[in-house]
N, C-alpha and C positions, 0 to 999 in steps of 0.2 A: 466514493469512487471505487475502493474495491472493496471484494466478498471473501472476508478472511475466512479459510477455513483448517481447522486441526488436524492433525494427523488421527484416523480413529484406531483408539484403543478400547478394552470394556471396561477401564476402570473411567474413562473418559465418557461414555456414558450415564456412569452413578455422579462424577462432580459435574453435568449438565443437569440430572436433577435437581440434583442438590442446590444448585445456583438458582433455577426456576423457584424452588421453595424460598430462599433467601429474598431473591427480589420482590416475590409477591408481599414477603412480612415486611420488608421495611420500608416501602413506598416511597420511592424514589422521588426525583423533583416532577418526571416528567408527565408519572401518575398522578402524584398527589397535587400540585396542581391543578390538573384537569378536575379534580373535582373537589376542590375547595380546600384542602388543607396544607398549612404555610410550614415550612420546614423554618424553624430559628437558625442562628448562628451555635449556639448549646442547647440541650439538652435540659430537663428540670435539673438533674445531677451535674450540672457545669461539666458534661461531659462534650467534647467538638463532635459537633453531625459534619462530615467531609461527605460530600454529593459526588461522584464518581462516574463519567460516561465515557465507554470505552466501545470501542467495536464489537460485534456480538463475535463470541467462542474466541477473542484474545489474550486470555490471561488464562495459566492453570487455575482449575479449580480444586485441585490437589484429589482425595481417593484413588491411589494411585493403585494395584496390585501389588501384594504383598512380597512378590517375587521380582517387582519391577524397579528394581535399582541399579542407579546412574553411579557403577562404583570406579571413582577418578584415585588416582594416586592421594589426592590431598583431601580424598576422603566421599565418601558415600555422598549422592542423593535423592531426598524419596518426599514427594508429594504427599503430605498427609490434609491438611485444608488447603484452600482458597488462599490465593496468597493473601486478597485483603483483608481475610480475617486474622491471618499472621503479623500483618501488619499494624492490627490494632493491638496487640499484646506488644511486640515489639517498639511499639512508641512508648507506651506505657513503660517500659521497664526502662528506656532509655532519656524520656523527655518528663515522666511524673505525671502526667495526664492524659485523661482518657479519653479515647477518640472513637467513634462509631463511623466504620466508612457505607455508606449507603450508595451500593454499588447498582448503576443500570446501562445498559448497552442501545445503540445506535446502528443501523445499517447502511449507511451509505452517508460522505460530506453532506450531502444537500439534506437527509433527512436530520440528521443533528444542525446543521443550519436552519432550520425550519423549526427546527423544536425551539430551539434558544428566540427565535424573530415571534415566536404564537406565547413565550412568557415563562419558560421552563429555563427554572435555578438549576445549576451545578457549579459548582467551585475549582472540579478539573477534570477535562475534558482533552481526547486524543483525537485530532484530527490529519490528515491527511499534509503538504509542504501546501499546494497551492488553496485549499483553505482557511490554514493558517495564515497565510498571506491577507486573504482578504478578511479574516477578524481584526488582524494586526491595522490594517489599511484606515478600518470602519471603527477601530477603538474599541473593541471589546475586551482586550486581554492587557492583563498585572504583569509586571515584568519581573524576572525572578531578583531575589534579594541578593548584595552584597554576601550576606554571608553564607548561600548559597556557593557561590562559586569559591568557598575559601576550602584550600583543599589539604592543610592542616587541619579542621575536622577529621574525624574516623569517620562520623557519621554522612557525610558527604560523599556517598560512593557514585553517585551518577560525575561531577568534578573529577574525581577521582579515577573513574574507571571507564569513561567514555573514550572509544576506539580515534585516536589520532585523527584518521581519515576522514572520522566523521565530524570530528569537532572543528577539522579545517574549512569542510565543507559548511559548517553551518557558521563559522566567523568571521567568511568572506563575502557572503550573501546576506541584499539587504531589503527590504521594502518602505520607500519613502523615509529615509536615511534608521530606519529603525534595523540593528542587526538581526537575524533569527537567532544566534544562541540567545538574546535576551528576554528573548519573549517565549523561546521553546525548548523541553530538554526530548533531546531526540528516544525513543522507541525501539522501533522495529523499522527497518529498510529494505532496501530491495530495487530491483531492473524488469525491465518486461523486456519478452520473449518470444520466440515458437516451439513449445511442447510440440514435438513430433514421434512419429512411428520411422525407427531406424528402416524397418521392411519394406513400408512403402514409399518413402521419401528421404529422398540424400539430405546429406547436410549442407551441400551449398543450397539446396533448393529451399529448404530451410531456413536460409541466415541472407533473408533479404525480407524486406514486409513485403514486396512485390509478390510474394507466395500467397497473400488474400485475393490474389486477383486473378491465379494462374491457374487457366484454363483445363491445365491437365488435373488439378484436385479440383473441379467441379464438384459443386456439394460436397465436397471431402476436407472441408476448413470450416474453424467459425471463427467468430469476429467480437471481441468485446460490445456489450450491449450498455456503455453510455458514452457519450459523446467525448471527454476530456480523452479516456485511450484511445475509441476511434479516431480523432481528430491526427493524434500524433502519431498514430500507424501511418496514415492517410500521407500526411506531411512527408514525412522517411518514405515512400513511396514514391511520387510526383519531385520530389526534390531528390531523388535517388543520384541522379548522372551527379547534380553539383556536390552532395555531401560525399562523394565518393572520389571525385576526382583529383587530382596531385595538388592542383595549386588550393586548391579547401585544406585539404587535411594537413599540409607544408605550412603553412602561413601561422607565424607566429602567433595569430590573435584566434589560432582554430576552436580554443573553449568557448570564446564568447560570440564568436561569429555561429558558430551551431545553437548555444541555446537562442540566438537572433531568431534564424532560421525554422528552430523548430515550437518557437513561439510567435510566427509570423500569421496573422491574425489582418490582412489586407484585405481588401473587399474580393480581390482579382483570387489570393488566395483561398480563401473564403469559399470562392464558388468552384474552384478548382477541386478542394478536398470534397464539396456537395458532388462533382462530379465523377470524380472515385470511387468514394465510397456507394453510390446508386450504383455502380460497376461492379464491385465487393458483390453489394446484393444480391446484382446475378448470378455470382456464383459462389458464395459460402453456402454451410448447411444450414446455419444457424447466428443470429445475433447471439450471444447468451452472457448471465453474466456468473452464474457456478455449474451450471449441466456441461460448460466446455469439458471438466475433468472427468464427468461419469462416461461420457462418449469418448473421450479416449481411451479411457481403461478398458471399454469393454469392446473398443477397435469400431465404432461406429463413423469416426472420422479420422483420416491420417495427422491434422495440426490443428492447433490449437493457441490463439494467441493468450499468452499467460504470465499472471504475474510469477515472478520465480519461486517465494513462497509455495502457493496452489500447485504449482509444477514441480516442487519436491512431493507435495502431497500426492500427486498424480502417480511421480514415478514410483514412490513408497508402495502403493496401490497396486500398481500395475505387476510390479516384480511380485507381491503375496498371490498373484493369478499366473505366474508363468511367464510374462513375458515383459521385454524392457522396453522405455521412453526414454527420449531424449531429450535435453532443452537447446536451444541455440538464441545465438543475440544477434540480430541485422546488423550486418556490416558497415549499413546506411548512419545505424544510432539507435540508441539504448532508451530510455527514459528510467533517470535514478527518482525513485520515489523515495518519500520520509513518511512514517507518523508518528508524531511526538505530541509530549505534553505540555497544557497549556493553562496556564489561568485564567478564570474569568472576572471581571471587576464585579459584575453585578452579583455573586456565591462571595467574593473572598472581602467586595464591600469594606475593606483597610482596616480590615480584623487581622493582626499582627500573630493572633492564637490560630485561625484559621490561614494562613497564607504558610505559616510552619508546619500545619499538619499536610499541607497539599506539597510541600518543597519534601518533606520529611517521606511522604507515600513513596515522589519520583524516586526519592535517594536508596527506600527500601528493595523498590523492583529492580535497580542498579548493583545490586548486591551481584558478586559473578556467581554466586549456588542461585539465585534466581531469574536471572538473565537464564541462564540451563533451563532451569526451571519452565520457562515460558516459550524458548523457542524446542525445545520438546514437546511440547501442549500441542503448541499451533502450527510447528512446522516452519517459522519466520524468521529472519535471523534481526536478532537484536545487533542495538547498535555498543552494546557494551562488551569490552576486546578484556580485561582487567584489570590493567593498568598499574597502581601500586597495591592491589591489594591478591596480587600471582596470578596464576597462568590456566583457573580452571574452567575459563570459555575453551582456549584454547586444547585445555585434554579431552575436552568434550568432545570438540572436533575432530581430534585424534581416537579417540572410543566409539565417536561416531563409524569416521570415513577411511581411519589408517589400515594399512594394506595388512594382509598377515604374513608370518614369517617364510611363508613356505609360498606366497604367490608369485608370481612368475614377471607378470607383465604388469610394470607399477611406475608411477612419474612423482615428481619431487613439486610436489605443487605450493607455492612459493604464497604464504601471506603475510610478510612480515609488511607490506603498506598498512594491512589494517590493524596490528597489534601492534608495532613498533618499527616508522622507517627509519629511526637512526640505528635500529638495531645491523651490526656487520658479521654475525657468530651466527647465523641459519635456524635462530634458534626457534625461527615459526616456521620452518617449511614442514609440512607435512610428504610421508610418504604414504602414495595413496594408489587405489587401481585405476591403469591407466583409463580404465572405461569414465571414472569420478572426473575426468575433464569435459564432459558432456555429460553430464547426470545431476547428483543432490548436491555435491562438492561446487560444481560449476555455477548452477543458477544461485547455491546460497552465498559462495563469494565469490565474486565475478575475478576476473583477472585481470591484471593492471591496464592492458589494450578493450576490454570491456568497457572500462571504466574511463577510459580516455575518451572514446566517443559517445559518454552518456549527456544527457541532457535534463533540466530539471524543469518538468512545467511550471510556469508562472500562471499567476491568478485573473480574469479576466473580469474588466469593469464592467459597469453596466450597460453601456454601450453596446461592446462588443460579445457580451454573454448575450444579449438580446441576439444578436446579429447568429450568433455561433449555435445558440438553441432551435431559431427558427430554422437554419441550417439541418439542422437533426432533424426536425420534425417534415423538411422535405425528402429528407432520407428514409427517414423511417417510417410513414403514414404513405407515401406518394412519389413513385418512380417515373416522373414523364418518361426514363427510357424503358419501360415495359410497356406502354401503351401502344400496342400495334397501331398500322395502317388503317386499318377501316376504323377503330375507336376514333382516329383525327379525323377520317370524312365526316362522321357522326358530329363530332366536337364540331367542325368548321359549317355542316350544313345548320346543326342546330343555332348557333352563333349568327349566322348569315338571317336566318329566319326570324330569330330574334329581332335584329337589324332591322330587317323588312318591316315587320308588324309595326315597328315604333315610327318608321317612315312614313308609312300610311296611316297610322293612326294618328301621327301629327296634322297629316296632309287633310283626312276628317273632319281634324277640330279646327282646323282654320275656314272651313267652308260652313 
């Protein structure tokens, strides 16, 4: 569903090489499969092969520049490998056994869904919330172990150091009475948005989805190019008057009644969002699903519907050329995405050695020097806050976005929901420029009114995927509203003539 992409740096150039060399030696499931060769659960040296599929360009791959340190109060950090080749040393010194991660990457849910259904092993795999949902659904994924979640381990830093907000969110949510924290250990998250040009578009014009359709940026919008974000632009749009209005947003049941609403999948709906979005069409620049951040950087388009991730990357970009972006979040509602980690039965097959190296990898990227580590790479914000083991997400943030001593115009930008809400001492607000409340600070954590009216897509059955695809595929192959006037005379005379010839040609054969 989306197209992660990194913040670019030139030492981020040499660990994309570098990764390209790695995956081509170790021939991943999804290669070596295809052409005949079976990956074991060990190695001739009882060493664990861990099969590894992640999104493409989301994990550092460390070579980092020599000058290019991340220096926190509680101390220095500096990308030197890959983390998952970090990974296998650090098992090793800490479990006694040696592990080989055979790492390969995926482009989109539906293509790693596709890979796994045509016969391609992995043991752990990062998918998207409403993915996981439907492997969870269809029985594909191990549940993580009891003593995973013991948080008297040291070693257990995902337990240990996953952000409050996030962990409520995944312990309240379930599919077909299975919880999500059991089956997934959360990643990287995130909202979608409108990436805009402050110059040429306000911010309220901005913070509505109704802006893919407004006539005054004619070809000056695009429009995510797959249906799961189209779909829920579309929704927030046509449903605008009621998710807006007092008695929605008042009424005690207003979380569950929004994600109702913005997973309403009716037939009436259905056709309604088909007809929107054919509306969209006339007037975006572009469907796109990563060109949306090159065109605003370089001012080809004023908006840009975007995940918040991509839209620090955007604005990253844009300020190295001169001038600034903005992000905003519809007032209408948000969409909170997840991608986490998951097991697969058919890689970890109730191998006790291999389900500890795939729990042991989550718990490694959980570490807070590497949680830094990865949403510096990528640009994305992890969902690890640090929990009992201190505070270096958080200085990160502060070395990131904190204001300086001598700046003028600065706001006290409040996170303690996602590091700690029983904290009462202010001890995570950030002091930041006041511009960071529309900028990388806002889209990487939203604020607590963001977040109130975000919504979490749900997975859709076969049924209704069938229903929802052909949908796309009227959208996007075939606009009956661009078919002028004379094309219907054409359409109705040829049709009629049709008609005709089978009339008489029946009336023929009965004589």
């Amino acid at each position: 569903m989306k197209y992660h992409k990194k913040r670019f740096t030139s030492n981020i150039a040499i660990g994309l090489g570098l990764f390209t060399v790695l995956s081509a030696v170790a021939v991943p499931g999804s290669i070596g499969n295809r052409i005949g060769i079976t990956n074991t659960a060990k190695a001739a040296d009882d060493t664990i092969i861990l099969r590894v599929c992640n999104w493409e360009e989301y994990m550092d791959l460390g070579e980092w520049a020599e000058d290019e340190i991340i220096d926190l109060e509680s101390g220095d950090i500096y990308g030197e490998l890959p983390l998952y080749e970090e990974f296998e040393d650090w098992y090793y010194e800490n479990y006694g056994q040696r592990v080989k991660v055979e790492y390969s990457c995926f482009g989109t849910n539906e293509e790693l869904y596709n890979m796994l259904t045509l016969g391609d092993t992995y043991d752990l795999v990062c998918p998207s919330e409403y993915m996981i949902m439907k492997l969870m659904s269809e029985d594909w994924l191990v549940p993580y172990s009891d003593s995973f979640f013991n948080e008297d381990d040291e070693n257990n830093y995902y337990v240990r150091n996953v952000s409050p907000y996030i962990k409520d969110t995944l312990e309240s949510h379930e599919i077909d009475g299975m919880y999500w924290d059991e089956y997934m250990a959360g990643y990287m998250w995130g909202i979608t948005g409108i990436l805009y040009n402050p110059e040429e578009m306000t911010r309220e014009e901005a913070s509505t989805w109704s802006v893919l359709n407004n006539p005054d940026f004619y070809r000056q919008v695009t429009i995510k190019d797959n249906v799961r974000d189209s779909y829920f632009a579309a929704l927030g749009a046509i449903k605008a008057d009621l998710l807006t209005s007092e008695d929605f947003v008042s009424d005690e049941n207003y979380s569950s009644n929004l994600m109702a609403e913005m997973n309403d999948v009716s037939d009436e709906t259905i056709q309604k969002v088909q007809d929107y979005l054919q509306d969209v069409k006339n007037n975006v620049y572009s469907f796109e699903t990563d060109s949306g951040k090159a065109d605003m950087i370089t001012g080809k388009v004023h908006g840009n519907y975007q995940w918040s991730g991509d839209a620090v990357y955007a604005m990253d970009q844009a300020e190295e050329d001169g001038f600034y972006l903005e992000f905003a979040v519809p007032t209408e509602c948000t969409n909170m995405w997840f991608d986490g980690w998951v097991m697969l039965k058919k890689g970890i097959s109730e191998d006790p050695a291999k389900q500890q190296a795939a729990e042991a990898f989550v718990n490694f990227l959980s570490m807070p020097e590497n949680a830094v580590r990865n949403m510096y790479y990528i640009g994305y914000t992890s969902v690890i806050s640090g929990g009992m083991d201190g505070d270096t997400v958080f200085e990160y943030l502060d070395w990131n976005y904190g204001a300086e001593e001598d700046e003028q115009e600065t706001v006290d930008y409040d996170l303690t929901y996602f590091f700690d809400p029983e904290d009462t001492t202010g001890s995570y607000v950030i002091t930041a420029p006041l511009e960071q409340t529309r900028r990388q600070l806002y889209a990487q954590y939203p604020t607590d009114d963001c977040l109130a009216r975000s919504a979490i897509m749900e997975y859709f059955d076969a049924d209704v995927n069938a229903q929802i695809n052909q949908m796309w595929i009227n959208v996007r192959c075939f606009n009956l509203k661009q078919v002028p006037i004379w094309g219907w005379i054409i359409i109705v005379i040829a049709v009629a003539g049709i008609v005709v010839f089978f009339v008489y040609d029946h009336k023929a054969k009965r004589k």
